[in-house]
N, C-alpha and C positions, 0 to 999 in steps of 0.2 A: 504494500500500500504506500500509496505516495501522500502523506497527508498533508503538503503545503498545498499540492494544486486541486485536492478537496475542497480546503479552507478558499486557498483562489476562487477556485467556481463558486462557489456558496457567496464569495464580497463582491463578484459580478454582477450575481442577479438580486444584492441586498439582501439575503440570508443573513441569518445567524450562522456565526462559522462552523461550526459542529452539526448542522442541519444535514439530514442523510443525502446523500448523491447517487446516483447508481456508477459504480466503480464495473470496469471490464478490462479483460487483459486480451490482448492479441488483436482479438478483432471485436468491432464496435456493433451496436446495435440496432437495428432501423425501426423509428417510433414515429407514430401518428400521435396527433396532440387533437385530445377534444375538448381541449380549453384554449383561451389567448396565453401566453408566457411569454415571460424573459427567459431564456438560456442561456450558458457560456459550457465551453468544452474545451476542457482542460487536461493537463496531465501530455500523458505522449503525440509527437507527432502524427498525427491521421488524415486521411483524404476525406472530409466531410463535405454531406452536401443539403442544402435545404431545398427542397423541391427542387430537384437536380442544377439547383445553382452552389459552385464553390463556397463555402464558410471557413474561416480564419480561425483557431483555437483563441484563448484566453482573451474571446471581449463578450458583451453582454449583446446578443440577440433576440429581436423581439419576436415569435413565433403565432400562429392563425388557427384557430381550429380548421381540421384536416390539414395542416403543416404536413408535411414525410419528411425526419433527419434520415440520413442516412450514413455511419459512419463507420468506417472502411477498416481494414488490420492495420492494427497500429506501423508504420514504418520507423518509429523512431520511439524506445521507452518500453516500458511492461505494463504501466497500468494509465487508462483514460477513466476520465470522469467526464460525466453529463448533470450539468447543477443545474434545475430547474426552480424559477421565484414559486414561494411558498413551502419549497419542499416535497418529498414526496412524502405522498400517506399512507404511511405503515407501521404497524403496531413497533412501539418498545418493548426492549425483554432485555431484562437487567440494568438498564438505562443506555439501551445501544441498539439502532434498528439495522444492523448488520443482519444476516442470512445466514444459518448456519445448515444446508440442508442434509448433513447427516444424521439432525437430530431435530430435525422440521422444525426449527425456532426462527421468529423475526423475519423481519422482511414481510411479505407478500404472502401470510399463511405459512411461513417456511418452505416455498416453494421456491423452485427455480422459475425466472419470469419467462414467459412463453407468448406466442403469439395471441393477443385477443385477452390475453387476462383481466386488463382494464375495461 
């Protein structure tokens, strides 16, 4: 985990810096947004795109409902973050909405996120 460019993304979109992010390693992940947000994408070099237009890491982007990110294998780094305004909502377990799914806690049900969950 990279926790400065957590905390970066989170002061992009005006977060509280310990506010969850969804963290990914290698390769990124493609999200529809069925809300308006601010986002920033943070952490490793990646080829991101917002409705197949190029996006830039570390600034704050303002997103539409049915947006599509779509963001690519990392080329540069181990782990990307995606900090979206407000946060994501997800239950706390222990005072930390990390995922643990070998032991189904936190996050999303304890679940790995998948297509359509939202």
């Amino acid at each position: 985990m990279d926790q400065w460019s957590a905390i970066q993304g989170n002061l992009l979109v005006n977060n509280v810096e310990n506010e969850a992010v969804l963290e990914y390693s290698i390769l990124g992940p493609t999200v529809t947004f069925s809300t308006p947000a601010v986002i920033a994408v943070t952490g490793g070099v990646v080829n991101a795109k917002l409705n197949g237009t190029q996006i830039h890491e570390n600034q704050a982007i303002e997103v539409n409902s049915e947006d599509v990110l779509e963001i690519g294998p990392l080329t540069q780094g181990r782990y990307g973050y995606l900090a979206v305004s407000g946060g994501l909502q997800v239950d706390s377990i222990l005072a930390s909405k990390a995922t643990s799914l070998r032991y189904g806690l936190g996050g999303f049900k304890g679940r790995a996120l998948k297509r359509g969950i939202f």
